[in-house]
C-alpha positions as CSV (number, residue, x, y, z in Angstrom):
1,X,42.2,-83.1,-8.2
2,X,39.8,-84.9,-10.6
3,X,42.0,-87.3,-12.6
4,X,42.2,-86.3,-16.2
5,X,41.9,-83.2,-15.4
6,X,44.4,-79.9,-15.4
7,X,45.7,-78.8,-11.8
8,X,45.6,-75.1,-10.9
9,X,47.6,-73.5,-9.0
10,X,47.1,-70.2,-7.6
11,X,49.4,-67.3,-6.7
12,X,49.5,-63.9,-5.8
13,X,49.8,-62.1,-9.2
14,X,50.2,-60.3,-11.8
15,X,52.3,-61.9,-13.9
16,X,56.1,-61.4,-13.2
17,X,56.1,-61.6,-9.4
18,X,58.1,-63.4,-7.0
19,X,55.4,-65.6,-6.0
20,X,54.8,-66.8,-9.7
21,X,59.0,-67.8,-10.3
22,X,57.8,-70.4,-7.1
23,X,55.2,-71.2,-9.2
24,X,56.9,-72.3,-12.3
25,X,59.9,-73.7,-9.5
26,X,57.2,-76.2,-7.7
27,X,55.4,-77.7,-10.8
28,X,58.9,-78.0,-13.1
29,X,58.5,-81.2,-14.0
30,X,54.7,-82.1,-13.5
31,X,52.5,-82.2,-16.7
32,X,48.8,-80.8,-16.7
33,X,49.7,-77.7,-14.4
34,X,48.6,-74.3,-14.8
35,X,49.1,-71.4,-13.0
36,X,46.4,-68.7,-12.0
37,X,47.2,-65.3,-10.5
38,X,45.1,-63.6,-8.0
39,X,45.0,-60.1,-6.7
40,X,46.2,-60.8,-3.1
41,X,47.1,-63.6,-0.9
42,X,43.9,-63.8,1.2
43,X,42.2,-64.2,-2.5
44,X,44.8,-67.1,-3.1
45,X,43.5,-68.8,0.0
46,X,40.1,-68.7,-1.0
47,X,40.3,-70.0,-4.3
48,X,41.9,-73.4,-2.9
49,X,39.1,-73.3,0.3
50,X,36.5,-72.8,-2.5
51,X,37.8,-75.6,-4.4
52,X,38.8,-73.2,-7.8
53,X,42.6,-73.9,-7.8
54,X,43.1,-77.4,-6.3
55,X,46.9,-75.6,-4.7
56,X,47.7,-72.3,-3.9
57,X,51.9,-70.9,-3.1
58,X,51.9,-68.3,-0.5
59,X,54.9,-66.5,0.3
60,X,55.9,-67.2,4.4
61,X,59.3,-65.6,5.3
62,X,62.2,-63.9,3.4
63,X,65.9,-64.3,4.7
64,X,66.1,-60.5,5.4
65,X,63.1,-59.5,6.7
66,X,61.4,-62.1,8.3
67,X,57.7,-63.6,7.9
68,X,55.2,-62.4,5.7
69,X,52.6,-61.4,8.8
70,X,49.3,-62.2,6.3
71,X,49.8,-65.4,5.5
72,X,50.7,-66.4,8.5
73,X,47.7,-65.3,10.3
74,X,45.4,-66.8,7.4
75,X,47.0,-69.7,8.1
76,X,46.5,-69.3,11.6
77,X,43.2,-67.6,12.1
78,X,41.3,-68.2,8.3
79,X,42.4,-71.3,6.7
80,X,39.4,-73.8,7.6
81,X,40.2,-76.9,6.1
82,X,43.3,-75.8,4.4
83,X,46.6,-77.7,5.1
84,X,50.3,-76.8,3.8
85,X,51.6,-79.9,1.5
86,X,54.7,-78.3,0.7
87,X,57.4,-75.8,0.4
88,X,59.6,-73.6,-2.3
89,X,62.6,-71.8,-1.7
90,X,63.8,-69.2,-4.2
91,X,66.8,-67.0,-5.0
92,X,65.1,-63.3,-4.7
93,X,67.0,-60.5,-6.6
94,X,65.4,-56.7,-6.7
95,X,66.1,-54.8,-9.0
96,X,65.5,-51.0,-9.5
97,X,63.2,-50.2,-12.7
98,X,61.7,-47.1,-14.5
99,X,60.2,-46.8,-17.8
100,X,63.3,-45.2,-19.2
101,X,66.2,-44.7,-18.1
102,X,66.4,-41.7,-14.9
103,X,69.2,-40.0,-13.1
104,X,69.0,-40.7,-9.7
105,X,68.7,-36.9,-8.6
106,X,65.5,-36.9,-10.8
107,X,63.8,-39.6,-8.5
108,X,61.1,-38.2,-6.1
109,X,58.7,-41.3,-5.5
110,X,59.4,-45.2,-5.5
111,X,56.6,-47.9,-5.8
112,X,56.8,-52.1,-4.2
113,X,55.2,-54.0,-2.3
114,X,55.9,-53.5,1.6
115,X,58.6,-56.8,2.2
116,X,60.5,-55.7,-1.1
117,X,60.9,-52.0,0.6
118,X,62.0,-53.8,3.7
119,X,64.6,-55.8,1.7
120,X,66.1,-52.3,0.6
121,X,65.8,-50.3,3.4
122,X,69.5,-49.2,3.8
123,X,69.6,-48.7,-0.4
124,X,66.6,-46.5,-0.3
125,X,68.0,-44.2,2.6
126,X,71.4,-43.8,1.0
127,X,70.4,-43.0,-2.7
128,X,67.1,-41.6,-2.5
129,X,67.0,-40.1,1.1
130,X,64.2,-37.4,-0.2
131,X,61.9,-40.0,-2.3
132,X,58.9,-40.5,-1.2
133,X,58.1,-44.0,-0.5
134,X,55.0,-45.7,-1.3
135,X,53.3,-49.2,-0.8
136,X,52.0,-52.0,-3.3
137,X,50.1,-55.1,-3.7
138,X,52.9,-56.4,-5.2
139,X,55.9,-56.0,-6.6
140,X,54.5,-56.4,-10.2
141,X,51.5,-53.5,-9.3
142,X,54.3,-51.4,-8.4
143,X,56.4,-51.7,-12.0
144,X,53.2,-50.8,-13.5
145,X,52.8,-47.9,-12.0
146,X,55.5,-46.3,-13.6
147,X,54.6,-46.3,-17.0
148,X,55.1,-42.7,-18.5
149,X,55.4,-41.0,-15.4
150,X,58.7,-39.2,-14.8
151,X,60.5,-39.3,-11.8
152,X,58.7,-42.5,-10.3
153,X,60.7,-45.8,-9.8
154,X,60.0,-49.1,-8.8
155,X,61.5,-52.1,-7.2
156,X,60.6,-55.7,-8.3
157,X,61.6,-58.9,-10.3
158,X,64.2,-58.8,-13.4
159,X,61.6,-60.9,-15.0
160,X,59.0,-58.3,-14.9
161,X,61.1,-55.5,-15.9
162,X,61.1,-57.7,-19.4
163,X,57.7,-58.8,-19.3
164,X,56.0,-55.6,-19.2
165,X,58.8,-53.7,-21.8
166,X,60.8,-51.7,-18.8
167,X,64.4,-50.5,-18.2
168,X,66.4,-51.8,-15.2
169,X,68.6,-49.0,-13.8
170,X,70.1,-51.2,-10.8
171,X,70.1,-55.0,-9.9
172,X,70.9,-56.4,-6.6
173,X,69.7,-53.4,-4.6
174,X,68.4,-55.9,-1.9
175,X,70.5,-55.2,1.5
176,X,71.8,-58.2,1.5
177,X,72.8,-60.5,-1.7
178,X,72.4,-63.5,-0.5
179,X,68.3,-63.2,-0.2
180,X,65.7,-66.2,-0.1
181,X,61.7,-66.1,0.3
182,X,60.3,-69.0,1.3
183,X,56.5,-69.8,-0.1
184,X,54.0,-72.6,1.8
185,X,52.1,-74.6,-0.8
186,X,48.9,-75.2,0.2
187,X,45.3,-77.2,-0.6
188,X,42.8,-79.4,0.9
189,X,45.2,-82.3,2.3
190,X,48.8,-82.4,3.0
191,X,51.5,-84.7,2.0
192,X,52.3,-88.4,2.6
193,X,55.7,-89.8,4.7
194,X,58.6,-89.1,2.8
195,X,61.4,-90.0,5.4
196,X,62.4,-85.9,4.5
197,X,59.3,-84.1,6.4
198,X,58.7,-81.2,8.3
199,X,55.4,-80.4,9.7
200,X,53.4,-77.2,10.7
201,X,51.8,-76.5,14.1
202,X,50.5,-74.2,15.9
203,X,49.5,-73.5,19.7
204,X,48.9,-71.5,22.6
205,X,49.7,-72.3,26.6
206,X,48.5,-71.1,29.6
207,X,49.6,-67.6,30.6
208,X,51.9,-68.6,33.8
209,X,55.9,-69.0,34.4
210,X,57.4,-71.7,32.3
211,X,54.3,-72.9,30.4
212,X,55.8,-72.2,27.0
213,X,59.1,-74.1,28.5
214,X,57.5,-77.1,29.2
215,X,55.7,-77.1,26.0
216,X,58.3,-76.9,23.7
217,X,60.3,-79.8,26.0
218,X,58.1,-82.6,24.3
219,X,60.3,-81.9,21.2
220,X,63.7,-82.5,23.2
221,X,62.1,-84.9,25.0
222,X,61.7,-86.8,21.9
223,X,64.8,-85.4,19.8
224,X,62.7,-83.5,17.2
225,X,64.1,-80.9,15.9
226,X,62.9,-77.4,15.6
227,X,63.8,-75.3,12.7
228,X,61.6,-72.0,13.1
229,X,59.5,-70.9,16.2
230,X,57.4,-67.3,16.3
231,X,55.0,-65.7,18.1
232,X,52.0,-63.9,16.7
233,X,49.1,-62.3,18.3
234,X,46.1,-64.5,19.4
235,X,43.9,-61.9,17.9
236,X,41.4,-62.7,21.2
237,X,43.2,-60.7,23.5
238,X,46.0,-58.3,24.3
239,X,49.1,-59.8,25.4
240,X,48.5,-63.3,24.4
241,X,50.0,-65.1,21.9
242,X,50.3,-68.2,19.5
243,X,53.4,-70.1,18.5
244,X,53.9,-71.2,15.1
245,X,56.4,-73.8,14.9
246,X,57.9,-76.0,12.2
247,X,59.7,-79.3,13.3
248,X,61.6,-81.7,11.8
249,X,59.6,-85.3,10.8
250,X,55.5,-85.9,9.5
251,X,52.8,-86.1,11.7
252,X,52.1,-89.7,11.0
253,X,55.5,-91.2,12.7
254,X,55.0,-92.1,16.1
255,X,57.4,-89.8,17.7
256,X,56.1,-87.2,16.3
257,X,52.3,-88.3,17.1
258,X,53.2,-89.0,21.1
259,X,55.3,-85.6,20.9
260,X,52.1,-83.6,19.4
261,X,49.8,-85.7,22.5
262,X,52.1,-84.2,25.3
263,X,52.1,-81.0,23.7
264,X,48.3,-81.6,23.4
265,X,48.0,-82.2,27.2
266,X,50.6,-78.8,28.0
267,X,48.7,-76.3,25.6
268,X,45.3,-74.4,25.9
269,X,45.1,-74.7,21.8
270,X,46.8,-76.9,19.0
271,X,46.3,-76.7,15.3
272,X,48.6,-78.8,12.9
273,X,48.9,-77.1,10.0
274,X,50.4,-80.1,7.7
275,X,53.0,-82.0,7.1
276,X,55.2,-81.7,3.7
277,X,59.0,-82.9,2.0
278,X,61.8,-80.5,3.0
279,X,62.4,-78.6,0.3
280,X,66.1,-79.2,-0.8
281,X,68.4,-76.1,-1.6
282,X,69.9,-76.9,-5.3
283,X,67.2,-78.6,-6.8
């Protein structure tokens, strides 16, 4: 960032979404930060590659339903240059809206995006086992597309419902109450040593017995400890797989560098995707 100058931070918009409360949850505090919505992820990545938002928040992984599959592959796969300097965790509570207030009977079609449908999977079935279903960019897209049109509902943000003058029939409609969504921050260089880091990687190994076993020793080798491991596909060819893994420490302490040089010397393919400050629960 040019000093003197505001920072921007993208996220994936409209106004109201989940992805905007991380937002205004990572830069409480900072002065000189603005925030800039953007019609989908990929288009969040691009504006910090091209250097028009100096940060970008991408939503990662939600407590019920697991990661968010596109961010992690542009991560992955897209990201040249890109590097996660930190992460957001936030409180997520859906919340079923109309335009005015509907009996339930009266509902034939409801509108979010695809990991807010997931989150409600077991509410959907058991009040509106007859609705149609129907996807979203996001969950703010979806509460817009319910303006004046009877009999279509949408699940999204309490925020939003307010923002954009609509009536909440249900909150908490989420499967689970306790729900979280974790969001990546990302831009052009990651974070320095805090003594509270985790870092990013990702890699592939050869495709024969115990090759992923003896990669993954290096970390117990050198008591590091893991806090998320998942496969996704290597997008080259069927069957094989990457690893994304997030361990506990920063790349630049020296167990964690002569860890990263073994794993180096075990794996076909390594790619550190940055190193950041835990994000602490409460704050």
């Amino acid at each position: 960032m040019i000093r003197g100058c505001r920072m921007k931070v993208g996220y994936l918009g409209p106004k109201g979404t989940f992805s905007e409360e991380a937002v205004f949850k990572y830069i409480e505090g900072m002065k000189e930060c603005e925030a800039i919505e953007f019609a989908t992820i990929q288009d969040v990545v691009k504006s910090v590659a091209e250097g028009t938002c100096d940060e970008g928040i991408l939503p990662v992984e939600n407590s019920i339903e697991g990661s968010v599959n596109v961010s992690l592959d542009l991560l992955i796969n897209d990201a040249e240059g890109i590097l996660v300097r930190g992460e957001v965790i936030i409180s997520i509570s859906q919340c079923l809206i109309c335009d005015d207030f509907i009996d339930f009977k009266d509902v034939h079609c409801i509108l979010s995006h695809p990991q807010a449908l997931a989150q409600c999977r077991e509410y959907i079935l058991n009040n509106f086992p007859t609705a149609e279903v129907k996807t979203t960019e996001s969950t703010v897209k979806a509460l817009l597309g319910v303006n004046a049109k009877k009999g279509i509902v949408a699940i999204g943000p309490e925020r939003a419902a307010w923002l954009y003058n609509l009536k909440i029939l249900e909150k908490d409609v989420q499967d689970i109450k306790e729900n979280y969504t974790r969001f990546l921050v990302i831009a052009k260089r990651d974070s320095d040593y805090t003594g509270e880091d985790k870092t990013s990687i990702v890699f592939s190994v050869p495709n024969v017995p115990g090759s992923l076993y003896r990669a993954l020793g290096v970390f117990a080798e050198k008591n590091i400890n893991m806090t998320k491991i998942e496969s996704r596909p290597s997008r080259k060819k069927f069957g094989e797989y990457v690893f994304w893994v997030d361990i506990e420490g920063h790349r630049k302490e020296e167990r964690i560098k002569e860890a990263l040089e073994d794993l180096k010397i075990k794996a076909d393919f390594l790619k550190v995707i940055g190193s950041y400050p835990k994000f602490k629960m409460g704050k």
